[in-house]
C-alpha positions, 0 to 999 in steps of 0.5 A: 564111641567116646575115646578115651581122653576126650571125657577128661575135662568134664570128668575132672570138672565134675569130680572137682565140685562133687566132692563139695556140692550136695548130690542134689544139685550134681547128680541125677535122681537125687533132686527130691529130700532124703524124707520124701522117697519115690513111691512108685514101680519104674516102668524099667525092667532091670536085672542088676547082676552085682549090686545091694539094697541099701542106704549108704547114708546109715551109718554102718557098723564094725567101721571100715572093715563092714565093706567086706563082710556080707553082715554089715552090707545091710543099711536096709530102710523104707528110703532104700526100699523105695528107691530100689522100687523106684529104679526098676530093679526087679531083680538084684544079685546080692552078695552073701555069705564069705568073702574075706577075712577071719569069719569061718567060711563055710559057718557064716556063710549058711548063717547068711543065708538065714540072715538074708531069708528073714530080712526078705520075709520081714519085707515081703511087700517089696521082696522075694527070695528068687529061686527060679527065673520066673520068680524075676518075672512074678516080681515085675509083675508084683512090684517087687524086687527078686533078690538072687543070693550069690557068693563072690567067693568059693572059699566055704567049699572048703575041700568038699566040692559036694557043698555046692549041692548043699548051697544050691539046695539053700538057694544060692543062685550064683557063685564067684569062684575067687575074690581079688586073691587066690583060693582052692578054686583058682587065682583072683586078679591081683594074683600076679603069678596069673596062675589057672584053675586047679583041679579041686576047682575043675570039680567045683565048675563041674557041681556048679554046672550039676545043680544049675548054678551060675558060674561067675567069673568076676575078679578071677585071673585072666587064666582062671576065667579062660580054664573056668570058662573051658571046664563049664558045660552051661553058659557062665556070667562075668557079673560085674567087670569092665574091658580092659581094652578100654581101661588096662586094669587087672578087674577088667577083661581082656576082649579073649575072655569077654568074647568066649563068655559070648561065645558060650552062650553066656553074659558079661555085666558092666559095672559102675566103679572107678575101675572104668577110668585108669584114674578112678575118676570114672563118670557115666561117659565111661559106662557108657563107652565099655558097654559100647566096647563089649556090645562090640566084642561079646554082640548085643545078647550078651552084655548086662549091667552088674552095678556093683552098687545100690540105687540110694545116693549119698547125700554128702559127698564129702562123707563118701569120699572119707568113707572110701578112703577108709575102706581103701586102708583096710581092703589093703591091711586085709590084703584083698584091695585091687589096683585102681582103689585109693584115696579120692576115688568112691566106689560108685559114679558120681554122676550116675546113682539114685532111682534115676541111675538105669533111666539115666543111662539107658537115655544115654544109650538111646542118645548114642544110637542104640534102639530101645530093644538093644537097651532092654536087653541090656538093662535085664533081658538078657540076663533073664535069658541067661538066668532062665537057660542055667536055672530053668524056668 
């Protein structure tokens, strides 16, 4: 395994010229033109358990503020179709409803769901609304991409814990019990009191479990995921998250909560973002090596993939890191940013997007030594397994 400082030089080289260069000419996956999308279905099998269908280079309404807020995630055309196809996904947790910010919670949240079904149906040639795991499976096999709806927040349960039937019934498939901040639920990551689940929340695990939704435990506090982890009777995910072990920030985990989600039968899902880095110039090397890290930790049934991001490149690199900054002052006026988000960092990595990220690293992977069927299991295996264990079949 990589260690920790020895990625630096390449790291620093790369992102010095990222910034500047077009990301055809730096990235993988990126080579073709924006006009000629990939066409066709990758022979990859992949479950990303946190990430979008999207094409960062439509300009998105409402300004910087549309990075939290489901409404604005959209950005949803042919390019982006394609290359969703393209990259193997067949299936995507796609986040919905509430998160932050003035919107009443539980209102748009609903009203996102309804969103969300027409936009699958308008695209029903390359999209279908995953109910169940074997809708993941009916669409490798139609060659399309099965979007899962989930929260990352809890916040529209309101004081009602039976809302979570209300949701399951609409066919939200998984739930985040708390965002960066604290909630009824719990406290999130940036909570610095570290405070644990309350009991309100102890209720909502348990409905959660009931209607056989899947507990996920991104950006909660460490003591909310160990008391969220103890209160769940089925195996919960942590969708997208890095180790803290390799990289000490608070969005990480600490090796006891990535080992007892193992041990509970569940999974933890690496993402592609700067938290990978203590820098925030995080590089596919850094992907790399927290998977290798909670293969160590957690055994190699229970570590996925959770991107955090879509499968369509930026095209200007220069526009990404502006856009970034932006998001980055208004994540921190809303009170929602995390440590680890600032200027001249982007949410994503650099050198791992487009069509091509999952083929990329998954060659990366097998380069270091990892047989094929461990790269399997983590590319979307073992999610499956874990979807089809929670929801049944």
């Amino acid at each position: 395994m990589t260690g920790a400082g020895e990625g630096y030089p390449s790291r620093r080289a790369f992102l010095a010229s990222a910034a500047s260069i077009a990301l055809a000419g730096v990235g993988t996956g990126c080579t073709r033109p924006a006009s000629e999308p990939a066409r066709t279905r990758s022979d990859l099998f992949v479950v990303n358990m946190l990430g979008g269908i999207r094409d960062p280079n439509v300009p998105r309404s409402g300004g910087p503020s549309g990075a939290l807020v489901g409404e604005q995630r959209t950005s949803l055309d042919d390019r982006a179709l394609a290359d969703a196809l393209a990259s193997g996904t067949v299936a995507v947790n796609t986040t919905i409803g509430y998160v932050a910010g003035p919107r009443e919670p539980f209102e748009s949240s609903v009203a996102d769901i309804a969103r969300w079904n027409r936009i699958i149906r308008a695209h029903s040639e390359a999209l279908l609304k995953v109910w169940a795991a074997s809708d993941i499976e009916r669409a490798a096999r139609d060659g399309k991409v099965g979007m899962i709806q989930g929260f990352q927040n809890a916040a529209m349960m309101g004081d009602d814990a039976g809302r979570v039937g209300v949701f399951a019934g609409l066919g939200v498939k998984i739930i985040q019990l708390t965002y960066n901040v604290a909630n009824q639920i719990g406290h999130g990551s940036m909570v610095p009191e570290n405070g644990g689940l309350t009991e309100f929340g102890r209720d909502v695990v348990a409905e959660l479990n009931a209607t056989k939704t899947l507990v996920d435990l991104s950006h909660s506090g460490e003591q909310t995921c160990l008391d969220a982890i103890e209160a769940s009777t089925e195996p919960i995910a942590i969708t997208h998250t890095g180790c803290r072990a390799v990289t000490d920030l608070p969005r990480n985990k600490t090796d006891q909560e990535l080992r007892l989600v193992a041990e509970g039968g569940g999974i933890v899902g690496i993402y592609f973002m700067p938290f990978l880095a203590v820098d925030g110039m995080a590089v596919a090397d850094d992907v790399v090596e927290h998977i290798e890290h909670a293969v160590q930790v957690c055994g190699e049934d229970h570590v996925g993939i959770g991107t955090d991001g879509g499968t369509t490149a930026h095209d200007d690199m220069e526009a990404a890191y502006e856009a970034a900054r932006r998001d980055v002052e208004a994540r921190r006026a809303a009170g929602i940013g995390a440590a680890g988000e600032r200027a001249g960092v982007v949410p994503f990595i650099p050198d791992l997007q487009g069509p091509d990220q999952f083929r990329k690293l998954a060659d990366m992977l097998r380069d270091r030594g990892h047989t094929a069927e461990r790269v399997e299991k983590i590319l979307g295996l073992n999610a499956l397994r874990v979807m089809k264990g929670v929801w049944g079949s």
